[in-house]
ZAVOKE-574798 format. One record per residue: residue in three letters; x, y, z of N, C-alpha, C, O, CB in turn. Coordinates in steps of 0.2 Angstrom, whole numbers, plus 5000, padded with zeros to 4 digits. Atoms other than C-alpha are relative to their C-alpha. Glycine has a CB too. Example, Ala and Ser with C-alpha at 12.3 -4.5 7.8 and 13.67 -1.06 7.14 Angstrom:
<vexvos>
+------+------+------+------+------+------+------+------+------+------+------+------+------+------+------+------+
: code :  nc1 :  nc2 :  nc3 : cac1 : cac2 : cac3 :  cc1 :  cc2 :  cc3 :  oc1 :  oc2 :  oc3 : cbc1 : cbc2 : cbc3 :
+------+------+------+------+------+------+------+------+------+------+------+------+------+------+------+------+
:  ALA : 5004 : 4994 : 5000 : 5062 : 4978 : 5039 : 5004 : 5006 : 5000 : 5009 : 5005 : 5003 : 4995 : 5000 : 5006 :
:  SER : 4996 : 4994 : 4999 : 5068 : 4995 : 5036 : 4996 : 5005 : 5003 : 4999 : 5011 : 5004 : 5002 : 5002 : 4993 :
+------+------+------+------+------+------+------+------+------+------+------+------+------+------+------+------+
</vexvos>
This chain:
<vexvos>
+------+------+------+------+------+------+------+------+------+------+------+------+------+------+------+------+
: code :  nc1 :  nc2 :  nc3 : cac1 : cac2 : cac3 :  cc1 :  cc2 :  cc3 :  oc1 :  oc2 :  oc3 : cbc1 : cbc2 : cbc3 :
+------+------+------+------+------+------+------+------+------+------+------+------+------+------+------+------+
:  UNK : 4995 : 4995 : 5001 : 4925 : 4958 : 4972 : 4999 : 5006 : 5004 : 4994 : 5009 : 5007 : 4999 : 5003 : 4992 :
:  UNK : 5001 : 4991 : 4995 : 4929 : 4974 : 4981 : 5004 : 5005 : 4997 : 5010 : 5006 : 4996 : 5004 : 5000 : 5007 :
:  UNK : 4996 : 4995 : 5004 : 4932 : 4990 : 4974 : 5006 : 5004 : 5004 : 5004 : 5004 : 5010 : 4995 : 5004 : 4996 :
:  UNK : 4995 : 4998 : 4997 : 4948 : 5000 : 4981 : 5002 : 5005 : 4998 : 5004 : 5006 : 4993 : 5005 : 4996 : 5000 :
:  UNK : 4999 : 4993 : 5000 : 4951 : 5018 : 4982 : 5006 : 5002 : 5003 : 5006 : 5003 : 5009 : 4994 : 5004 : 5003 :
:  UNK : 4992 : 4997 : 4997 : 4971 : 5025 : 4986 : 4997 : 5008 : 5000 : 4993 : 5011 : 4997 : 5009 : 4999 : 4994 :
:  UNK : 5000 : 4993 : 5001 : 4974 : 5042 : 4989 : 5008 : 5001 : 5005 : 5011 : 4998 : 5009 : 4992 : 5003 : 5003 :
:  UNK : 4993 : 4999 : 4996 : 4991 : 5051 : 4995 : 5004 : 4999 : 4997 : 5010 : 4999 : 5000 : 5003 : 4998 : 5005 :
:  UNK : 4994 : 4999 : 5005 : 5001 : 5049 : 4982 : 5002 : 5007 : 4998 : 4998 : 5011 : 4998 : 4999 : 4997 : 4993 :
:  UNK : 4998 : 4994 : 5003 : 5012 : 5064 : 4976 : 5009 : 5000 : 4999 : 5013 : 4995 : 4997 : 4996 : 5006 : 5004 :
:  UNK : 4994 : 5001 : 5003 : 5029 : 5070 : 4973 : 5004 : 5003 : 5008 : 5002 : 5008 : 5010 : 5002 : 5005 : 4992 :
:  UNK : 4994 : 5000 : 4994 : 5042 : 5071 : 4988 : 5007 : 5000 : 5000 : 5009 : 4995 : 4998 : 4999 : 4996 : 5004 :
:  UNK : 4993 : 5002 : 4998 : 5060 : 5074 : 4991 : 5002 : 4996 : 5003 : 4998 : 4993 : 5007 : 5003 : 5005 : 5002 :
:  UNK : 4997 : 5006 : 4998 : 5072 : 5061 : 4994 : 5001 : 5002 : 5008 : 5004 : 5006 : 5011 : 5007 : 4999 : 4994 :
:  UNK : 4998 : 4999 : 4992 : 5072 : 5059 : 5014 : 4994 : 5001 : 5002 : 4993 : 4999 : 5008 : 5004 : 5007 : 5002 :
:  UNK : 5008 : 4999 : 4998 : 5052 : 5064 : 5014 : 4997 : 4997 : 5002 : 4999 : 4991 : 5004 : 4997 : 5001 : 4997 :
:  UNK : 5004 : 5006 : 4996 : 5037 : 5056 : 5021 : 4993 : 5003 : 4999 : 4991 : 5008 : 5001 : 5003 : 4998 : 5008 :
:  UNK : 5004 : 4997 : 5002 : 5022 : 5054 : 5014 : 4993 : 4993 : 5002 : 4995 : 4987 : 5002 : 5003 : 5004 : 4992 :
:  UNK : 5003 : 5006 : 4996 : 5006 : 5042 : 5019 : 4994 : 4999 : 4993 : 4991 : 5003 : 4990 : 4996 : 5002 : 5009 :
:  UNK : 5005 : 5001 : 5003 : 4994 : 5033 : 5008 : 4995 : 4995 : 5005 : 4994 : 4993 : 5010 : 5002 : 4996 : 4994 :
:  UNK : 5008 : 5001 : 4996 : 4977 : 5028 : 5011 : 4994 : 4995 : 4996 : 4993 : 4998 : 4991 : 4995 : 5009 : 5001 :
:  UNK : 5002 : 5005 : 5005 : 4967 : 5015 : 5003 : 4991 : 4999 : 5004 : 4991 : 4997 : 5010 : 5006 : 4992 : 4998 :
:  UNK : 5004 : 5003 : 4996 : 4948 : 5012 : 5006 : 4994 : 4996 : 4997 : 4990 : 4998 : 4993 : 4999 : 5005 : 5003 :
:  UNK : 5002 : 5006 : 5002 : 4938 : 4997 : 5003 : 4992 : 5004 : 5000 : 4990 : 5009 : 5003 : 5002 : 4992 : 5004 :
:  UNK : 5006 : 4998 : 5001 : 4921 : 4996 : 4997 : 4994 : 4996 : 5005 : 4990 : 4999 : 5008 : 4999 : 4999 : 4992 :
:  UNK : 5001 : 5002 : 4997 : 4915 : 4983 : 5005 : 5003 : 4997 : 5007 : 5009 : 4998 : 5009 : 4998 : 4998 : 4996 :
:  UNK : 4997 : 5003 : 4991 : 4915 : 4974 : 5025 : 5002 : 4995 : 4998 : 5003 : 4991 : 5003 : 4996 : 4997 : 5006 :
:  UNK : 4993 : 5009 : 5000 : 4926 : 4959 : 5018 : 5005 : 5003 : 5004 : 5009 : 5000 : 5007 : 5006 : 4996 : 4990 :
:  UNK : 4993 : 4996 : 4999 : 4938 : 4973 : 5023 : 5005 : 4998 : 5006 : 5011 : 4998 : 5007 : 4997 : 5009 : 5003 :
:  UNK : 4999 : 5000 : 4993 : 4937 : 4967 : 5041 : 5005 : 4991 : 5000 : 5010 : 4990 : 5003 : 4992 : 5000 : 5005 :
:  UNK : 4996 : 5006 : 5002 : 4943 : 4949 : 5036 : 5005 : 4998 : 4995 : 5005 : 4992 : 4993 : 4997 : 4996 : 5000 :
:  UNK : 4995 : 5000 : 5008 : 4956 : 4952 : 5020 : 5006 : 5002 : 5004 : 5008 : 5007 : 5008 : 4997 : 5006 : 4992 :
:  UNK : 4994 : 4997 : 4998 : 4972 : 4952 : 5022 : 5003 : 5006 : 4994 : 5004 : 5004 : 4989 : 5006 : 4994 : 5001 :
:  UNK : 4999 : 4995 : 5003 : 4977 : 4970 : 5015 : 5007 : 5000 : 4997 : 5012 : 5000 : 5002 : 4998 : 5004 : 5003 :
:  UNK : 4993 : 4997 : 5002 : 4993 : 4975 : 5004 : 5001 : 5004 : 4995 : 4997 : 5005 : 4990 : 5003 : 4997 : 4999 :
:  UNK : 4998 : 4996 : 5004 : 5002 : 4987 : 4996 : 5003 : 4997 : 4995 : 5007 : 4991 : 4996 : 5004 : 5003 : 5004 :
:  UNK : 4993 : 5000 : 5004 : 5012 : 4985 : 4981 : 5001 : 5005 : 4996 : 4998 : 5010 : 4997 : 5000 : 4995 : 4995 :
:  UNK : 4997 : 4994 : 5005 : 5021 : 4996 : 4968 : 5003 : 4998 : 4994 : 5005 : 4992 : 4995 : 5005 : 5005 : 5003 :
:  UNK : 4999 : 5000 : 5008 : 5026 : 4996 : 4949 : 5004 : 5005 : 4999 : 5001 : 5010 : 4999 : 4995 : 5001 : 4996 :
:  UNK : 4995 : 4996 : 5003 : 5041 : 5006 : 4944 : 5002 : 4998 : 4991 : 5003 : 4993 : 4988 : 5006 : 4999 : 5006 :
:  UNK : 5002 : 5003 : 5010 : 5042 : 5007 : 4924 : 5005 : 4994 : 4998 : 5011 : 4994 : 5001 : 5001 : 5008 : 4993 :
:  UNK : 4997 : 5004 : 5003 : 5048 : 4994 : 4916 : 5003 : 4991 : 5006 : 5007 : 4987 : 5004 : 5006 : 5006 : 4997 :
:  UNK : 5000 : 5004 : 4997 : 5047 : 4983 : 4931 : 4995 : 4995 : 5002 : 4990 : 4996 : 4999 : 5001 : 5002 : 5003 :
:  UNK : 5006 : 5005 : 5001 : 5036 : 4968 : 4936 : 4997 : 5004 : 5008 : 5001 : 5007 : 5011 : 5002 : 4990 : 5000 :
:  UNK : 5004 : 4997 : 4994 : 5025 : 4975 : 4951 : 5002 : 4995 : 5006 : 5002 : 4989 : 5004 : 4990 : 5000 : 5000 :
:  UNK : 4999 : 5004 : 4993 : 5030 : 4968 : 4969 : 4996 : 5002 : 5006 : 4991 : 5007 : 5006 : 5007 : 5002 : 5002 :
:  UNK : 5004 : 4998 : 4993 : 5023 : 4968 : 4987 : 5004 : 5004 : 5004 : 5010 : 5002 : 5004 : 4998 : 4994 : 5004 :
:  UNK : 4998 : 4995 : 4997 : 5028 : 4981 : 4997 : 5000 : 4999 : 5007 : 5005 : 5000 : 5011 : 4996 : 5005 : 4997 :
:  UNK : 5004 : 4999 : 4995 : 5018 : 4980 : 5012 : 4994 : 4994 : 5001 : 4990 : 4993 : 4996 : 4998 : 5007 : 5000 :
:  UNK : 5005 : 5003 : 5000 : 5005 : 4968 : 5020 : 4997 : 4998 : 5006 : 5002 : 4997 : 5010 : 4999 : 4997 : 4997 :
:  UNK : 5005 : 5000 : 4992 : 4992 : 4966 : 5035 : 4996 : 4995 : 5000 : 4991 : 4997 : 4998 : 4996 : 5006 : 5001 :
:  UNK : 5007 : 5003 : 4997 : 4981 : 4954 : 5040 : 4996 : 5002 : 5002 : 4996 : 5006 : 5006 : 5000 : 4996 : 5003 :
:  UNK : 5007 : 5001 : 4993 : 4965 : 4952 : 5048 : 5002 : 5002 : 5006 : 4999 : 5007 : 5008 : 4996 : 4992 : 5001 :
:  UNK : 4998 : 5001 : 4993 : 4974 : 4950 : 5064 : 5004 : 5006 : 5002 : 5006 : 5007 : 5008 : 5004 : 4993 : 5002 :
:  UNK : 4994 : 4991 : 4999 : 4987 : 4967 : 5061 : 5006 : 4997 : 4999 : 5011 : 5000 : 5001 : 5001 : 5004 : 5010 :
:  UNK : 4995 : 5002 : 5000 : 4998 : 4956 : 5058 : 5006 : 5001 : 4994 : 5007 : 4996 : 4989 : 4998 : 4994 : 5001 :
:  UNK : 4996 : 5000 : 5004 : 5013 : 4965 : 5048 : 5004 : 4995 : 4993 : 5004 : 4988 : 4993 : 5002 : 5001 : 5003 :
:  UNK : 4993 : 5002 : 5002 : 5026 : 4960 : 5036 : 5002 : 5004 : 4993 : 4998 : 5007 : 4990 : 5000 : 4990 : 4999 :
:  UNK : 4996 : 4993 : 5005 : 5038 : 4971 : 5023 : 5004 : 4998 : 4995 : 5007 : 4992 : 4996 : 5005 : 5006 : 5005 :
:  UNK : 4996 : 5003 : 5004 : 5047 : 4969 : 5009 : 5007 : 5004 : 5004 : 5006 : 5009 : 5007 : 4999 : 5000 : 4992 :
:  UNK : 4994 : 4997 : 4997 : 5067 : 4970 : 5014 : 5002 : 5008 : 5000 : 5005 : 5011 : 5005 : 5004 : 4997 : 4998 :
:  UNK : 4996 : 4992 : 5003 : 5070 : 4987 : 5003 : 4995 : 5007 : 5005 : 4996 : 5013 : 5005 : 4997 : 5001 : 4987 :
:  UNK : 5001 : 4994 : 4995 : 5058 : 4997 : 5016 : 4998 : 4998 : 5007 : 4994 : 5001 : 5011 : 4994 : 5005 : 4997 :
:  UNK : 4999 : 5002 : 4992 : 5059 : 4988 : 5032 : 5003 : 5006 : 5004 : 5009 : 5008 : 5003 : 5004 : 4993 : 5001 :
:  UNK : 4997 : 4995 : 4994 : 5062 : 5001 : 5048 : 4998 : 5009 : 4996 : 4999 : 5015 : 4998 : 5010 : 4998 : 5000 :
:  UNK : 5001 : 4993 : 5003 : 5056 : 5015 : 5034 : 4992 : 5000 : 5000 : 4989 : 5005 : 5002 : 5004 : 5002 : 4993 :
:  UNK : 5006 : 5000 : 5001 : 5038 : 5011 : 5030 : 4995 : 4994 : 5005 : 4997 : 4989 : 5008 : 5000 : 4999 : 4991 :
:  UNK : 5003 : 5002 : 4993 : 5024 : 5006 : 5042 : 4991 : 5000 : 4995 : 4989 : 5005 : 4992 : 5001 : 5006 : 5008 :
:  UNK : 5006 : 5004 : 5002 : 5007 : 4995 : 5036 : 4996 : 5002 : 5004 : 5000 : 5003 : 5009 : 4999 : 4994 : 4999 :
:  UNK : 5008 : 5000 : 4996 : 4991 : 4998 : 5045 : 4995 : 5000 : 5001 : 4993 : 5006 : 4999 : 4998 : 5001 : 5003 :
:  UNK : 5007 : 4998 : 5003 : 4973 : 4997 : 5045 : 4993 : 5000 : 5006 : 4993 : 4999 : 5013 : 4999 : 4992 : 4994 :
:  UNK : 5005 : 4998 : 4994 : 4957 : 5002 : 5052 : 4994 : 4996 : 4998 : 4992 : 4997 : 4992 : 5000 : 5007 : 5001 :
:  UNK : 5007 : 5006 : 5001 : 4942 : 4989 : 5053 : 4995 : 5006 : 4998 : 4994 : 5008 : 4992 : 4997 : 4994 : 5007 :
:  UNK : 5004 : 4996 : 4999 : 4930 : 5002 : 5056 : 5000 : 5005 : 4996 : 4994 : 5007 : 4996 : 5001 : 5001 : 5005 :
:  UNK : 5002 : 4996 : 5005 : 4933 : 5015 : 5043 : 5004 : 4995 : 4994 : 5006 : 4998 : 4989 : 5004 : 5008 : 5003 :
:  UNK : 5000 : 5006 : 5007 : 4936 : 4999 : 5030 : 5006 : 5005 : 4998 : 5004 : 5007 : 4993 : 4991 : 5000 : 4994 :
:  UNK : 4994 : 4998 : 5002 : 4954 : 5008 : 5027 : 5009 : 4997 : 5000 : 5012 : 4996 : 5006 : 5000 : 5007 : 5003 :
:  UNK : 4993 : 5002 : 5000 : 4972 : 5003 : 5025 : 5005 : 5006 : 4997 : 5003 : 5009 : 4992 : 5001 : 4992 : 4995 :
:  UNK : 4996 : 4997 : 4999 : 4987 : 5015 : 5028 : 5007 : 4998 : 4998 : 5009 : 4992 : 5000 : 4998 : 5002 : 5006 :
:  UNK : 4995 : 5000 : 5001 : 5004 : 5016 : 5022 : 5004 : 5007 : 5000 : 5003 : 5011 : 4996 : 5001 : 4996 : 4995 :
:  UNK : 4997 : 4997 : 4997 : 5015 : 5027 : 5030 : 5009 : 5001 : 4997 : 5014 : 4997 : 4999 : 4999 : 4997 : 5007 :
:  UNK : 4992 : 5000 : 5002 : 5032 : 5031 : 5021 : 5004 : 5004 : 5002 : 5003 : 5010 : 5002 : 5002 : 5001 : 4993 :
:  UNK : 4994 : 4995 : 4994 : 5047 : 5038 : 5031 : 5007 : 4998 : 4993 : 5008 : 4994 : 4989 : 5002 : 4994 : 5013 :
:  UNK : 4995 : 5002 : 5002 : 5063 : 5041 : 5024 : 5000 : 4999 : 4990 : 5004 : 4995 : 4987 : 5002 : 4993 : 5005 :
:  UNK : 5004 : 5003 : 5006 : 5057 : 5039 : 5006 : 5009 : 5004 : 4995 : 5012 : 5009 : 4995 : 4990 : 5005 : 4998 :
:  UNK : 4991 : 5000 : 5004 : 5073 : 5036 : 4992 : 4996 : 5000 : 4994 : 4991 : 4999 : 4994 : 5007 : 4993 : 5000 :
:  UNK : 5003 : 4999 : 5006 : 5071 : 5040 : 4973 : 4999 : 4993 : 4999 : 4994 : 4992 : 4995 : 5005 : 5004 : 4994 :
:  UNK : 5003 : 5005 : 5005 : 5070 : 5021 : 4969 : 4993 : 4997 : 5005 : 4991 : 4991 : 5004 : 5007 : 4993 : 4999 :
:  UNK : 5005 : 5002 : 4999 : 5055 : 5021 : 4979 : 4992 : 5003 : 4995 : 4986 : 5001 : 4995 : 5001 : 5003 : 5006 :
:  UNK : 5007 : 4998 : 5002 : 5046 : 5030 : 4965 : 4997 : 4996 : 4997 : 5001 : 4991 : 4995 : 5000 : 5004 : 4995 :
:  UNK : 5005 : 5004 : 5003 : 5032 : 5020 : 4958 : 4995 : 5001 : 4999 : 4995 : 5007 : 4998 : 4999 : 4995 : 5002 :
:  UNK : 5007 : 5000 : 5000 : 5013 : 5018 : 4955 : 4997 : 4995 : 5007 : 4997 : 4989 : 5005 : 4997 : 4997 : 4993 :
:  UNK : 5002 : 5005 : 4995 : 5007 : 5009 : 4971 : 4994 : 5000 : 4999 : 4990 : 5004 : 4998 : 5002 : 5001 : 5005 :
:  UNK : 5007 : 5003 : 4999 : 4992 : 4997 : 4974 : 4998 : 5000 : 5004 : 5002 : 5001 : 5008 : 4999 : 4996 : 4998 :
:  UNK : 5002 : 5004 : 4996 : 4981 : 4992 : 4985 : 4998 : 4994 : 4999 : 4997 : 4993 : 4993 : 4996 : 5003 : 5002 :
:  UNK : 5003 : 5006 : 5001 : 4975 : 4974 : 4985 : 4997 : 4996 : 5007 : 5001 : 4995 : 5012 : 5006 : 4997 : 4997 :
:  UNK : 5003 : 5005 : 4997 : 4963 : 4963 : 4995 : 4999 : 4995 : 5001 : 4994 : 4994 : 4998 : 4996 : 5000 : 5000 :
:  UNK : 4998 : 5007 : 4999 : 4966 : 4946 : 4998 : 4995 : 4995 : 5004 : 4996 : 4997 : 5010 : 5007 : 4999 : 5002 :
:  UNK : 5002 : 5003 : 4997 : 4954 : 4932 : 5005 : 5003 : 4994 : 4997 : 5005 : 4992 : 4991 : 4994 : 5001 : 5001 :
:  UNK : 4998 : 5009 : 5001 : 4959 : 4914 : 5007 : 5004 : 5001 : 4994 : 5002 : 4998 : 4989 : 4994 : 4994 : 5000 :
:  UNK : 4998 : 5001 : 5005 : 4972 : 4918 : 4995 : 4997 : 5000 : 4993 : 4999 : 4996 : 4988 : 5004 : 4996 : 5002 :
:  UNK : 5000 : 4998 : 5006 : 4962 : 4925 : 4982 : 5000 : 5007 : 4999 : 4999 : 5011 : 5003 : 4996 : 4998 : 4998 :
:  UNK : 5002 : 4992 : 5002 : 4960 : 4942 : 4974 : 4996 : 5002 : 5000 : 4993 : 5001 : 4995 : 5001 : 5003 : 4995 :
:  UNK : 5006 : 4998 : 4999 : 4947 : 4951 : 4980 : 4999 : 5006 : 4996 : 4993 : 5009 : 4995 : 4999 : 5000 : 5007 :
:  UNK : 5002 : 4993 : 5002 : 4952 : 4968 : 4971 : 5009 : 5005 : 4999 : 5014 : 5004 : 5001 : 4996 : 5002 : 5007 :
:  UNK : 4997 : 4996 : 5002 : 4963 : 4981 : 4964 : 4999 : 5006 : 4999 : 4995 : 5009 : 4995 : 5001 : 4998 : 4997 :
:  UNK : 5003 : 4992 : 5001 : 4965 : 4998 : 4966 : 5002 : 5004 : 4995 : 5006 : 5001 : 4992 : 5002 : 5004 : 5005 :
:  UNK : 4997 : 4998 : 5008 : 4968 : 5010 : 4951 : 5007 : 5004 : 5000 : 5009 : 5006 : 4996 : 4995 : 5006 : 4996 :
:  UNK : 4993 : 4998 : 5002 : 4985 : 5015 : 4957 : 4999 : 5008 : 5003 : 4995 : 5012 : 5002 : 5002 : 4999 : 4991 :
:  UNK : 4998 : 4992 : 4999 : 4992 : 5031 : 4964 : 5008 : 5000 : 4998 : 5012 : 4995 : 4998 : 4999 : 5003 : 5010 :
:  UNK : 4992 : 4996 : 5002 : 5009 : 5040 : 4959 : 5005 : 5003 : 5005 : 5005 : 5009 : 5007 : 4999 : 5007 : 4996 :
:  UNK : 4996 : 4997 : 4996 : 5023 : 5042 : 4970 : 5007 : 5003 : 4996 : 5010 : 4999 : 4992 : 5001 : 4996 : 5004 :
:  UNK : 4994 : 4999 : 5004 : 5038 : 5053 : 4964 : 5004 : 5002 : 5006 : 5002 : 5005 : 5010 : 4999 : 5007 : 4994 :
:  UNK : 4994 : 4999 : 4998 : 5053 : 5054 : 4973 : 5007 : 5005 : 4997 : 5012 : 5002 : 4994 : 5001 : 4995 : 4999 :
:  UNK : 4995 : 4995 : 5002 : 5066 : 5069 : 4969 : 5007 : 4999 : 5002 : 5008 : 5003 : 5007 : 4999 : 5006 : 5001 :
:  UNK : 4994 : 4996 : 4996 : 5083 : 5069 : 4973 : 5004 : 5003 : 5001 : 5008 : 5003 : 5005 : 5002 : 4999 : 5000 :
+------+------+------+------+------+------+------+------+------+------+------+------+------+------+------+------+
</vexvos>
């Protein structure tokens, strides 16, 4: 297991832009493919965002061209970048660690609010 620390959540107007930061505990960091998800109430939690080992993107459709994954080996962190941010973007977002398609970890969630 690895433990998973967010940070950068808060409350933003609709149009805003605002970056989370997530940082692993352990050096699996360097070989896990990292992602984002989020939870909006009364919804099932989805993936958002996610990265491989290799940098190798990919986005869910509802923030493609607005939000940007990325991560840094070396300071064991993964980054998400929200541009353009709409109220149904509010949620709790996660971090999560993945090796060979297991769960390496869960982070305790940050709060994003969205105003319009």
């Amino acid at each position: 297991q690895v433990q998973l620390v967010e940070s950068g959540g808060g409350l933003v107007q609709a149009g805003g832009s605002l970056r989370l930061s997530c940082v692993a505990s352990r050096n699996i960091f360097s070989i896990a493919t990292m992602g984002w998800y989020r939870q909006a109430p009364g919804k099932q939690r989805e993936l958002v965002a996610a990265i491989t080992s290799g940098g190798i993107p990919n986005y869910a459709d509802s923030v493609k061209g607005r939000f940007t994954i990325s991560r840094d080996n070396a300071q064991n962190t993964v980054y998400l970048q929200m541009n353009s941010l709409k109220p149904e973007d509010t949620a709790v977002y996660y971090c999560n660690a993945r090796l060979a398609s297991i769960d390496m970890g869960w982070g305790q969630g940050t709060q994003v609010t969205v105003s319009s």
